[in-house]
C-alpha positions as CSV (number, residue, x, y, z in Angstrom):
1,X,64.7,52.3,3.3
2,X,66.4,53.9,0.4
3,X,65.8,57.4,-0.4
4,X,62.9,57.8,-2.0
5,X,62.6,58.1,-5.9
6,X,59.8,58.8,-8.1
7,X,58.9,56.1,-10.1
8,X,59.1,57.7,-13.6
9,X,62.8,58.6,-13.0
10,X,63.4,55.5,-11.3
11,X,61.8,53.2,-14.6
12,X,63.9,55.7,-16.6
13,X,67.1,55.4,-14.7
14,X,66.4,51.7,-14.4
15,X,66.2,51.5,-18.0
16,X,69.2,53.8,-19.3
17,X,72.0,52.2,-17.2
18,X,70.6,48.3,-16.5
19,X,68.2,47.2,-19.4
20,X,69.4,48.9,-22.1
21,X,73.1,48.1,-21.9
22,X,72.1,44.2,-21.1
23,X,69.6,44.5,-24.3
24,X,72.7,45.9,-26.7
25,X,75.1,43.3,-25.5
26,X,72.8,40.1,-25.7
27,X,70.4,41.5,-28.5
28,X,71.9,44.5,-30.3
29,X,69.9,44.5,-33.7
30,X,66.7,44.0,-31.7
31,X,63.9,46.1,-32.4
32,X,62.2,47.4,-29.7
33,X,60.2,50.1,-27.8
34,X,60.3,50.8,-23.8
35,X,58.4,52.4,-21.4
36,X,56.4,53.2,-18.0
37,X,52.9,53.6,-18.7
38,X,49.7,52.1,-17.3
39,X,48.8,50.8,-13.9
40,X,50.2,52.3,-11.0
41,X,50.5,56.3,-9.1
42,X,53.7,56.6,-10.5
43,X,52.9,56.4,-13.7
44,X,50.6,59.9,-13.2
45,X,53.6,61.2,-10.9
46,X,51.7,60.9,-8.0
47,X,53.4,58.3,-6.1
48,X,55.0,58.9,-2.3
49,X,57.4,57.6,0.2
50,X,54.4,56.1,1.1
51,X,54.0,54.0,-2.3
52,X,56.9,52.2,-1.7
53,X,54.7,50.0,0.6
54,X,53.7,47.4,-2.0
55,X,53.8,46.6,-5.6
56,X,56.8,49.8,-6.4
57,X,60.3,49.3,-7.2
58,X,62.2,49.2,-11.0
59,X,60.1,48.3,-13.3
60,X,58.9,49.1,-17.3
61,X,57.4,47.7,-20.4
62,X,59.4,46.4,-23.6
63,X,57.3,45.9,-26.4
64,X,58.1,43.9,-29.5
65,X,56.5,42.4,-32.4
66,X,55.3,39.3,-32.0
67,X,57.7,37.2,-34.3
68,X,60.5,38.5,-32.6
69,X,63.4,36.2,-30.2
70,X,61.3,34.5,-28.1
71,X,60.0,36.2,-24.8
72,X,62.2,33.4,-22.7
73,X,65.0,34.1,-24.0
74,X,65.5,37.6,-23.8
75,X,63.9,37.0,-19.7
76,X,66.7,35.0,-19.5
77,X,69.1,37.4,-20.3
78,X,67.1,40.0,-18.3
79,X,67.6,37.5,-15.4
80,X,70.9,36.4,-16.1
81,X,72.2,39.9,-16.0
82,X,70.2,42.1,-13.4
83,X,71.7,43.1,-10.1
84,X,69.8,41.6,-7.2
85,X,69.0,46.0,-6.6
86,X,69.3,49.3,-8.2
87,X,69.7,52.7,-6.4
88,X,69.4,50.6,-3.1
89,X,65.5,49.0,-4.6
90,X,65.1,45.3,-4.7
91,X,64.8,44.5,-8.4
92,X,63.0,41.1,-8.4
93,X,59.7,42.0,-5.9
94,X,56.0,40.8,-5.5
95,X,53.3,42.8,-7.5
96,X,49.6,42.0,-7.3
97,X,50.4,38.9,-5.1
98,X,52.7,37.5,-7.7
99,X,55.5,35.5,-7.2
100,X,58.7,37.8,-6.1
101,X,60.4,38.2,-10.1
102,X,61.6,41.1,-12.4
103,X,59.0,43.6,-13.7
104,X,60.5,44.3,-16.8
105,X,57.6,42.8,-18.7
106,X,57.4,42.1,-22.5
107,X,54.4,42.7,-24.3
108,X,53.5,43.2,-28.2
109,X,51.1,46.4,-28.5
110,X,48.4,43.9,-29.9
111,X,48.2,41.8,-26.5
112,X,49.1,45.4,-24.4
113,X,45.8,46.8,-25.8
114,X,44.0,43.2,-25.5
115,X,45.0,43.8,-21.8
116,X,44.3,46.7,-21.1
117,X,41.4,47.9,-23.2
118,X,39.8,44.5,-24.6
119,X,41.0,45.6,-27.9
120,X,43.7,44.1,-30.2
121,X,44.2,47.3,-32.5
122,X,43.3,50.9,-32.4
123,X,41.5,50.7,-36.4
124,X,38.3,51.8,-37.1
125,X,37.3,53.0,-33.4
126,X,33.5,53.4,-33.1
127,X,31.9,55.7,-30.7
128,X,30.8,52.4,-28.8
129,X,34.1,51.8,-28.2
130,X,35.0,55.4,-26.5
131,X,32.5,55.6,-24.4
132,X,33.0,52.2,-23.0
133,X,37.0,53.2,-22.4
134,X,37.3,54.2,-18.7
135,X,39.0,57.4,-18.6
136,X,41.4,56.4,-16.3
137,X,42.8,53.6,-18.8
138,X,43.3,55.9,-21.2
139,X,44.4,58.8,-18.9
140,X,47.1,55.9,-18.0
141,X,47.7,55.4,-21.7
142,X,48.5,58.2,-22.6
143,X,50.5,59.2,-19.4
144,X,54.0,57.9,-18.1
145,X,57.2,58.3,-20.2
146,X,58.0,56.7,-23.3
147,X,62.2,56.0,-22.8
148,X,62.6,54.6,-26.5
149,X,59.9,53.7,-29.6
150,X,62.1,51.8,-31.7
151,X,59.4,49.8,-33.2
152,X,57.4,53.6,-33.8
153,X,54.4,52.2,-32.0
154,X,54.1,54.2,-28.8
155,X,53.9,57.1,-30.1
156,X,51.5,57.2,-32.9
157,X,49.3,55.1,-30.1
158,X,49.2,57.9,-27.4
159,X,48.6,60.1,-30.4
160,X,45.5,58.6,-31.4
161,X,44.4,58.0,-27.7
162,X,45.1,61.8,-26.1
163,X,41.6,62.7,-26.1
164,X,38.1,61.5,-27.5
165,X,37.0,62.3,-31.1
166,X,35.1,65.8,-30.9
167,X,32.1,64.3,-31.8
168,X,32.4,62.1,-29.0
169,X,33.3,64.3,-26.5
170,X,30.2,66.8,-27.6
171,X,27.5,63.9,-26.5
172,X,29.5,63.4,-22.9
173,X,29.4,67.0,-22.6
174,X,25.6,66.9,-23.3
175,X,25.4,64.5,-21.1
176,X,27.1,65.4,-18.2
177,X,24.9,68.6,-18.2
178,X,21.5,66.9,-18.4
179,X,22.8,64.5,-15.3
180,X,24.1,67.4,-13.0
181,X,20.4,69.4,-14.2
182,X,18.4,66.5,-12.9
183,X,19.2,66.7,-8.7
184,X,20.0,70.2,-8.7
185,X,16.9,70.5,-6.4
186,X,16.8,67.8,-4.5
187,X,19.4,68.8,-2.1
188,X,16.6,70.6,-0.8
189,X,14.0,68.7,-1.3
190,X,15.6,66.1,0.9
191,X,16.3,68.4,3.8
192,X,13.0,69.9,3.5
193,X,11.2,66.6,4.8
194,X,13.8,65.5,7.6
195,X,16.3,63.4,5.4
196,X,19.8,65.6,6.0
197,X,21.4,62.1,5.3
198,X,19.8,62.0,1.8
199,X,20.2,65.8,1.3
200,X,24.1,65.2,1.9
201,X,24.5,62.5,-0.3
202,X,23.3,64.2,-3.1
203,X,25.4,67.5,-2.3
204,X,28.9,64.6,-2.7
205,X,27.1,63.3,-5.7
206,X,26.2,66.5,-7.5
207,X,30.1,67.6,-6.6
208,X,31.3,64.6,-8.5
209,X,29.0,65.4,-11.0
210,X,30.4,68.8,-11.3
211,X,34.4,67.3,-10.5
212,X,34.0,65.5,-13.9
213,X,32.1,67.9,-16.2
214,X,35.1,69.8,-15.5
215,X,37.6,67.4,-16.9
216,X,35.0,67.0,-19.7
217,X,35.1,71.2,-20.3
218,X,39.0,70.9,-20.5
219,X,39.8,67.9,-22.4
220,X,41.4,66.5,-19.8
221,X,41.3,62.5,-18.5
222,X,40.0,61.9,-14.9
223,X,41.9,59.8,-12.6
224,X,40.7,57.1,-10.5
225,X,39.0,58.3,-7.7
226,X,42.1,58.1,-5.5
227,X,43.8,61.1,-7.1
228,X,40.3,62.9,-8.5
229,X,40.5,66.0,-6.4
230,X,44.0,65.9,-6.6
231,X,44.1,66.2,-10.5
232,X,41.0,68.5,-10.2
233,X,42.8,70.9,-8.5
234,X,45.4,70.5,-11.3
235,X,42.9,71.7,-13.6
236,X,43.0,75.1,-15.1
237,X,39.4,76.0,-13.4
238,X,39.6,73.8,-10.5
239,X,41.0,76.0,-7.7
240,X,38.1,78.2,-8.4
241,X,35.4,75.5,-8.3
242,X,37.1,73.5,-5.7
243,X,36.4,75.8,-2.3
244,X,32.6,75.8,-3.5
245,X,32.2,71.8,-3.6
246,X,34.2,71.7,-0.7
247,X,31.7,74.0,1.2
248,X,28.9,71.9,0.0
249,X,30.2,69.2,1.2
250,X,31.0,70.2,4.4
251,X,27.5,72.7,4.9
252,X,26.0,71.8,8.1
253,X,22.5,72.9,6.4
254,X,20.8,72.2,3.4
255,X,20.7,76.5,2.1
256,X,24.8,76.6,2.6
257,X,24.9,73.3,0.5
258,X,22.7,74.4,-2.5
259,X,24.1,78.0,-2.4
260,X,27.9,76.9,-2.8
261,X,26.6,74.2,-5.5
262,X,25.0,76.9,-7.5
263,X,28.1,79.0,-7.4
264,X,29.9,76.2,-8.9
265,X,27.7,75.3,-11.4
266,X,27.5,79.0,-12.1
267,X,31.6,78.7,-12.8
268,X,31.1,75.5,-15.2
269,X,28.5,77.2,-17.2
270,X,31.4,80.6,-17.7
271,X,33.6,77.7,-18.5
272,X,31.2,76.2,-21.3
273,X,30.4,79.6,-22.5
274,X,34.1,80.3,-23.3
275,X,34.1,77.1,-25.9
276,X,31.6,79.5,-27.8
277,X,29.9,75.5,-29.1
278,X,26.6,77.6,-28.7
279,X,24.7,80.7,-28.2
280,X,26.2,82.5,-24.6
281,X,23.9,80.9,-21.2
282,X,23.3,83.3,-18.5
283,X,23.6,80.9,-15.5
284,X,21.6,82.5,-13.3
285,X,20.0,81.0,-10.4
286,X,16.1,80.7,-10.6
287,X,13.3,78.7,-8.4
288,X,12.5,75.3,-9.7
289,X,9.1,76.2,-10.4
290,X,7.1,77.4,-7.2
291,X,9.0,75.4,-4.6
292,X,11.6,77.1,-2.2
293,X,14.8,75.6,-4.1
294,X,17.4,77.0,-6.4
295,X,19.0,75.9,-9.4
296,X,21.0,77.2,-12.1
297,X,20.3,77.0,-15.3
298,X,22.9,75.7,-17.5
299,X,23.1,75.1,-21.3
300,X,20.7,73.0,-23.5
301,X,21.6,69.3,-23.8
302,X,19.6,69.2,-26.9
303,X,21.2,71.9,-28.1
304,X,24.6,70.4,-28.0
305,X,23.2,67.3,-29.0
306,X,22.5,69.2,-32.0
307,X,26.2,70.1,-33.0
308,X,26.4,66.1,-33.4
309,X,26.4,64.5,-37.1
310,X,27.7,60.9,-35.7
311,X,24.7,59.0,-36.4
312,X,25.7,56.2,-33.7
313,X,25.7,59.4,-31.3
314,X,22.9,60.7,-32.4
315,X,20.6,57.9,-31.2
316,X,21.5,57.4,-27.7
317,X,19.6,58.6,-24.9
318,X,20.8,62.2,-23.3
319,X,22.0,61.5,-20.1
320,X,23.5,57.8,-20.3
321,X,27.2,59.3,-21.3
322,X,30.5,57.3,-21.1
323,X,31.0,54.3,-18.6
324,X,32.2,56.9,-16.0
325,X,29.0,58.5,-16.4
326,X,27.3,55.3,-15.9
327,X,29.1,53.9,-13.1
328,X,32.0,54.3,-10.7
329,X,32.5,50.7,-9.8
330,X,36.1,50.4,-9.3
331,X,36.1,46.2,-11.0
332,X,33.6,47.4,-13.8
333,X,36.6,50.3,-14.7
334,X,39.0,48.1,-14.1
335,X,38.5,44.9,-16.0
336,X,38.4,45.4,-19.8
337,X,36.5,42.0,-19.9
338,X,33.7,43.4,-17.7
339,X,33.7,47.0,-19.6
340,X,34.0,45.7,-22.7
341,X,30.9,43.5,-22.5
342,X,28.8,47.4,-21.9
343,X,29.3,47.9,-25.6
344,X,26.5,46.7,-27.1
345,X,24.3,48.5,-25.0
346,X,25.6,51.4,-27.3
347,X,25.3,49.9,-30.5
């Protein structure tokens, strides 16, 4: 097999020295844009020798408006003119269980974004729609490499998409608080009566909880689960917090688990207090009530709840959050048709 090549540099190779002179010879006042983005580990830059297994070789996006030449001509050019490889990669392969062809696929942004989000045009955004936007489609929006935005569409799109609207972002912040509060005990609690199956499942849970409050705190997108901790440890705090969920995890007894969760939740609440959004918490560990289990206390949901003026916001329940909150199905977060439907449970 060919030495290996990262995707991105691979799309952008592919497209500087195939596609683009085959696009100025057959088309050379054609208005376009090109790129890599969406689907796929390369498009995050995570991609391996081991990628290369299915679905991976040349490939990139032309967008163009939709009265433009028509789509089969210009993939008959593309087919025409393509080399049967490039750097030693079949060029024409099977993706998703389709038909071996080219993957230089054309798009307009409208049907892109139909696609991809269940949206035909980034206008007048509600709040319903952000929270029902799996981070990981827009973390894979607003990824990639843009390699030419002749139509200027690309860019003022990944603009707009690099990170929720504040107000937004302060209720899955509230959120994401008041669902990591709620089974801060019961890691104990479970233990305490024999279940150590139960008592470790909520140790995993309460670390995911913690992985993506994280993200939240920086204003980063998550992954998909496959590279979570990978991107986690990418994160500013996450080397810090990492070792602690990892412990907890691993703790062969319910007191090792809870200690190394409180340490981490006593790191998220020094990374809240640094956005200064409200009144310094202590984040110190106290008994939940009279019973022999720890917790730490973190900031008020309400209170953050209060920094919102969105009305929309302001109505939902504490607690539900964004879609990844809500779930981690991998087909709800992966079909816009299925997460699009959630909306009007925020509306």
């Amino acid at each position: 097999m060919s030495q290996f090549i990262p995707e991105l540099e691979l799309a952008e190779r592919f497209y500087r020295e195939v596609i683009k002179p085959i696009l100025k010879t057959n088309y050379p006042d054609l208005l376009y844009s090109a790129a890599l983005i969406g689907d796929g580990s390369g498009v995050l830059g995570y991609d391996t020798e081991l990628s290369r297994d299915h679905d991976w070789g040349p490939r990139l996006h032309l967008f163009m408006e939709a009265n433009t030449i028509a789509v089969e001509k210009i993939n008959n050019a593309l087919d025409e003119n393509l080399p049967d490889e490039f750097l030693g990669y079949p060029v024409r392969f099977s993706k998703g269980g389709s038909p071996t062809r080219h993957h230089v696929d054309i798009h307009t942004l409208e049907s892109y974004l139909q696609e991809y989000l269940g949206i035909s045009s980034l206008e007048a955004l509600e709040p319903s729609d952000w929270l029902t936007f799996p981070q990981e489609k827009l973390l894979c929006l607003t990824a990639g490499q843009v390699f030419r935005d002749g139509m200027d569409v690309l860019g003022k799109m990944r603009h707009q998409l690099a990170y929720y609207p504040h107000q937004v972002w302060l209720y899955l912040v509230a959120s994401g608080w008041r669902s990591l509060s709620q089974e801060m005990p019961f890691v104990g609690r479970c233990a305490d009566v024999g279940d150590d199956v139960g008592s470790k499942l909520i140790a995993a849970r309460q670390s995911q909880r913690a992985t993506q409050l994280l993200f939240l705190l920086e204003k980063q997108y998550a992954p998909y689960s496959k590279w979570l901790g990978t991107a986690f440890n990418q994160l500013k705090h996450g080397p810090s917090i990492a070792p602690h969920l990892n412990k907890a995890m691993l703790a062969p007894d319910w007191k090792e688990r809870e200690s190394n969760l409180n340490e981490a939740y006593k790191l998220l609440v020094g990374v809240f207090n640094d956005l200064q959004l409200i009144k310094p918490v202590p984040g110190e560990t106290k008994n939940f009530f009279d019973r022999p289990y720890t917790i730490v206390e973190g900031p008020s949901p309400e209170l953050i709840q209060a920094l919102i003026s969105e009305e929309q916001l302001r109505s939902l329940p504490l607690g539900v959050g964004g879609i990844d909150q809500v779930t981690d199905n991998v087909d709800v977060l992966t079909y816009s048709k299925v997460f699009r439907r959630i909306k009007g449970l925020y509306s």
